[in-house]
N, C-alpha and C positions, 0 to 999 in steps of 0.2 A: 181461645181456651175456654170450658165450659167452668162453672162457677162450683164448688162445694156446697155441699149444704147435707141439714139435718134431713131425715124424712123419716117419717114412723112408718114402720116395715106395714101398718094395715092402710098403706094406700092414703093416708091422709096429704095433703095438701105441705110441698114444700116452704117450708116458714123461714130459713134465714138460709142466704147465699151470698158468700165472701168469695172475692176473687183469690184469697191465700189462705190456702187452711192451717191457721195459724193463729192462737187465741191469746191476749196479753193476760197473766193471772189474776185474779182480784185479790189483790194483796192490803186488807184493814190494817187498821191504826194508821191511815196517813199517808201510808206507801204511796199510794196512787193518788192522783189529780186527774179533775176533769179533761184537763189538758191533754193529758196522758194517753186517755182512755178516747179521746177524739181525734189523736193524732193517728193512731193503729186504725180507729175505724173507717177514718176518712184514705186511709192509704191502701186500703182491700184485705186488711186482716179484719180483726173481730175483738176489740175491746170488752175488757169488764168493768162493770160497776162495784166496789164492794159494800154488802150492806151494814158486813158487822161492824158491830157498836155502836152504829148511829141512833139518833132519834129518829121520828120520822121527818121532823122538819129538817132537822140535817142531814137524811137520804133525800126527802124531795127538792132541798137547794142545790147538792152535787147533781142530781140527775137535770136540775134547770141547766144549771152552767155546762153541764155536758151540751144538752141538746139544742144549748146556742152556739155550740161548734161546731154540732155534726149532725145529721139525720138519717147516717148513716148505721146499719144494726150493730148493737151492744147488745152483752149479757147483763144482766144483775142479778149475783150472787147471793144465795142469802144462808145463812145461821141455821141452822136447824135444832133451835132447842125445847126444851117443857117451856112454856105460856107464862108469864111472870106480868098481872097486871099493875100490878104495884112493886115499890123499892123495898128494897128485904135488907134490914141493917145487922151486921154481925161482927164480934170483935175482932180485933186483927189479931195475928197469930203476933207471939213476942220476937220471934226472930225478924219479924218484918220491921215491927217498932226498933230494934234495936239498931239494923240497916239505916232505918231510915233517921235514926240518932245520929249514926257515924256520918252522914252525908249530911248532916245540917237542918233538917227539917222539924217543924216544931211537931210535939208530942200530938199524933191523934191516936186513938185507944180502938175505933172503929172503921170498917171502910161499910161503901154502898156499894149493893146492886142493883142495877136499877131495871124497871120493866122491859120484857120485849115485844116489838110489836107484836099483831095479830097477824097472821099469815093473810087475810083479806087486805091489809094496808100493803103488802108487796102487789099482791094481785091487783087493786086498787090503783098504783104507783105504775103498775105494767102498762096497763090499759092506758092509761092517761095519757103517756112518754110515750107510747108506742115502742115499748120495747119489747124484742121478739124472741126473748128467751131465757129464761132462770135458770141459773144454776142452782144445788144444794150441797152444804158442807155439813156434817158432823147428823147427819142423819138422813130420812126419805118425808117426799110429803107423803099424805095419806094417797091413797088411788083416788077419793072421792075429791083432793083438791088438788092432785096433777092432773086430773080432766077437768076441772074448772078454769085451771089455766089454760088448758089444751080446746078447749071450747072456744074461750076467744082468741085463740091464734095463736098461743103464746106456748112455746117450744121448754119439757122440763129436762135438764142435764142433772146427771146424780154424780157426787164424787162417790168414787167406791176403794178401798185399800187391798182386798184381796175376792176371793172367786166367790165366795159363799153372800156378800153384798153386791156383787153383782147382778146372782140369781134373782135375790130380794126385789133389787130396783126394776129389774126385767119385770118379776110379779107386778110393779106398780104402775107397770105401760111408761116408764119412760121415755123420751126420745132419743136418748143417748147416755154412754157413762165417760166421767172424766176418771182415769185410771191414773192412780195418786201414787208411785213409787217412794220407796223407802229417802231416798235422794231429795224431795222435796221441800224446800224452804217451809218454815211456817209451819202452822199446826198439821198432824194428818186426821183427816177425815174422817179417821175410823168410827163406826157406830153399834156393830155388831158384838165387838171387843174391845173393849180400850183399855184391859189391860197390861198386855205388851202391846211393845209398838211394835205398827209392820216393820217386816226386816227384806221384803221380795222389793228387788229393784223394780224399774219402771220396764223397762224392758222384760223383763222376767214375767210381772203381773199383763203385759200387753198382749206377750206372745200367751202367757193362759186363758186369758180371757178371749183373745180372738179363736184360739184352737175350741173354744165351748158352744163358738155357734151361736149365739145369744141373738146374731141377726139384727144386732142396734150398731149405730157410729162409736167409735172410741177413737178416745180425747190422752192423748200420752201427758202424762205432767211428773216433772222433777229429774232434775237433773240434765236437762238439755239446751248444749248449747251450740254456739255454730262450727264447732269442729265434730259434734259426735252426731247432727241432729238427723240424717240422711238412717242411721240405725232403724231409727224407730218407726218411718214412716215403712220401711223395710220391715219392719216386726210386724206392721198388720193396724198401726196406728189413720185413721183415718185425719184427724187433726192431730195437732200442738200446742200444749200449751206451756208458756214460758213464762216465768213471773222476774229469777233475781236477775238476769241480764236486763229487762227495764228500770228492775229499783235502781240499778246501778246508772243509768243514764238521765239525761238532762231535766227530764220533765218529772221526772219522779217527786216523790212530796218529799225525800229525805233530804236534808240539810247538805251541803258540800263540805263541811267538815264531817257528819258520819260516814259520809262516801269514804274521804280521804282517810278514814280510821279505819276503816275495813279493809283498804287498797292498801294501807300501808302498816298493818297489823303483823309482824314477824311471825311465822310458823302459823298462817290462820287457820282454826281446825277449827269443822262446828261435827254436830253431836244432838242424837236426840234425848230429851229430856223432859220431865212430866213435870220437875220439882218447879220450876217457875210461875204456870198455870194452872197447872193440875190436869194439864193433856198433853200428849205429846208432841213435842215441838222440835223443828230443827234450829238449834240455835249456832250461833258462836260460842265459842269455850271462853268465855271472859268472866270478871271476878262474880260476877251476879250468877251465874251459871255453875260455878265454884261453888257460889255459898246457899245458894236452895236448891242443894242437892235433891231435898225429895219436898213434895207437898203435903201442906197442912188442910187443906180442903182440895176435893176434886173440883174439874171446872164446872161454870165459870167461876167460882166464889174466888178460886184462887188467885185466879189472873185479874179480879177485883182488888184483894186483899195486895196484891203487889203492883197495882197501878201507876198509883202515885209514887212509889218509890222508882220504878221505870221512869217515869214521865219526866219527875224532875233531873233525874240522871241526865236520858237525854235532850232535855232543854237546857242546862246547864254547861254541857256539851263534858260530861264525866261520861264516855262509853264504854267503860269498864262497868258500869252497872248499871249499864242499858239493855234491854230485850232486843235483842237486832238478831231477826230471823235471818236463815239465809242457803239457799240451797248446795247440794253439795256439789261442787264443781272443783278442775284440776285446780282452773287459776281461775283469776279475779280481773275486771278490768273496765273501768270507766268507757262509754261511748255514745256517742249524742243519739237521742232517741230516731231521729230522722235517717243518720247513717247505720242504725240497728235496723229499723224497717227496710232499708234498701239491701243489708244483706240477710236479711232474711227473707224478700220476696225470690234476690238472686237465687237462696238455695233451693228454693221449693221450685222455681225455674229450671234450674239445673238438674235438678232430681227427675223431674219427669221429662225432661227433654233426654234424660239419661236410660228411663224408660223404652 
């Protein structure tokens, strides 16, 4: 069986080949472990790195302890926002102070944001790890430094939300688009608009974007799991990418009690919403989700401003006023990352031997 891979339609040099076109999502704040993202790689899919929110010392530790497990190819994913060389301190909205009153927390009046890297510290960090290909969330790089990537080897994927970010990233030569449906856990991507959220499923945006000819790889993300995933490769989907069936499994970074609070959550409905970060997000409908209904700053400030009241939520293991992303799926269901990987190589087997 011949391998997948990216290739940029002008003849350049094939850069990543995975025996399973099948990508694990880079799910920040935690979700993911080195572990995680070694065990997909090392078994013929394609792990992610994620970069947001780290520092750099805390992206160049996870990507050590990756790459003492595996040398096998990863993405890493990164942030795409305005330049922030320094911490930007601003006051907290009241309704967060008074949240974070009812949960027990002593009075702060302010939160931080702090610096983002420099896009040369990804590209920096690529080179180094030998890693052979970036993602980008929540906007594009420039064309001048998706070829500075692409120079030395290094492969750019664009998340896009609907047809008119696709065209964009097209204009920026990238090597591929990850096609981000409504469905999707976690923040959407959007960067052209953000403000309504997408409402096109994955399927929907998959089968428009491949009818447009764009002539690049496309990456399905949200909402697929092992009973519907056979859909999308049938839509025109050249990869997969699947994020909350991992969080849900062994190696995940989430605690076995939020597990067990998701799995065992009566009526679990999530919903997208802006009011907790001040971008659109698929969450659970839980009391946090209830109560910032809409936001006091757009992102990131927002998803600063409510940090700490998330965090201690779920460290204290209160998940009613935790951020717990989560894609939209019929059900729910714990599965050890290893027997995830084995039926997920099954389908993509079975898929093309059904060919």
């Amino acid at each position: 069986m011949s391998s997948r891979s990216f290739e940029n339609i002008r003849g350049r040099t094939k850069l990543i080949k995975v025996k399973y076109p099948i990508i694990q999502a880079p799910m920040a704040g935690g979700v993911v472990t080195a572990e995680l993202v070694a065990r997909v790689s090392n078994s013929g899919l394609l792990g992610s790195i994620p970069a947001g929110y780290l520092s750099k010392e805390s992206l160049e530790d996870f990507i050590i302890k990756t790459r003492n497990l595996t040398s096998a190819p990863v993405i890493l994913n990164v942030f795409v926002e305005d330049y922030r060389e320094t911490s930007i301190i601003s006051p907290k909205p009241q309704r967060i102070i008074e949240a974070e009153n009812r949960l027990g927390l002593s009075l702060e009046e302010s939160f931080i944001i702090p610096p983002t890297l420099h896009v040369n510290d990804y590209l920096e960090l690529a080179i180094k790890y030998a890693i052979p290909a970036v993602s980008t969330t929540f906007g594009l790089f420039s064309p001048e430094v998706t070829a500075s990537f692409q120079q030395n080897g290094i492969s750019v994927l664009a998340t896009v939300t609907n047809l008119e970010e696709a065209y964009l990233a097209k204009k920026h030569n990238v090597d591929a688009l990850i096609i981000q449906g409504s469905e999707a856990g976690g923040h959407q991507g959007s960067f052209l608009s953000t403000t309504n959220a997408n409402q096109f499923t994955t399927l929907e945006l998959t089968k428009q974007i491949r009818e447009s000819n764009l002539g690049l790889p496309l990456v399905a993300a949200g909402g697929i799991n092992l009973q519907n995933i056979y859909q999308y490769w049938n839509a025109g989907a050249d990869f997969l990418q699947l994020g909350t069936l991992f969080m849900l499994s062994d190696c995940a970074g989430i605690s076995y009690e939020q597990q067990s609070f998701i799995l065992n959550k009566p009526s679990l409905a999530t919903e997208l919403t802006k009011g907790i970060t001040g971008k659109w997000v698929r969450s659970i409908k839980n009391e946090l989700f209830n109560y910032l209904d809409f936001p006091d700053f757009n992102y990131p400030a927002q998803h600063y401003a409510s940090s700490r009241l998330r965090a201690m939520a779920k460290n204290s293991g209160n998940f009613e006023w935790a951020g717990i992303w989560l894609g939209q799926h019929d059900k729910y269901q714990f599965i050890e990352t290893d027997k995830l990987i084995v039926e997920l190589q099954h389908k993509y087997l079975e898929y093309i031997n059904g060919l």
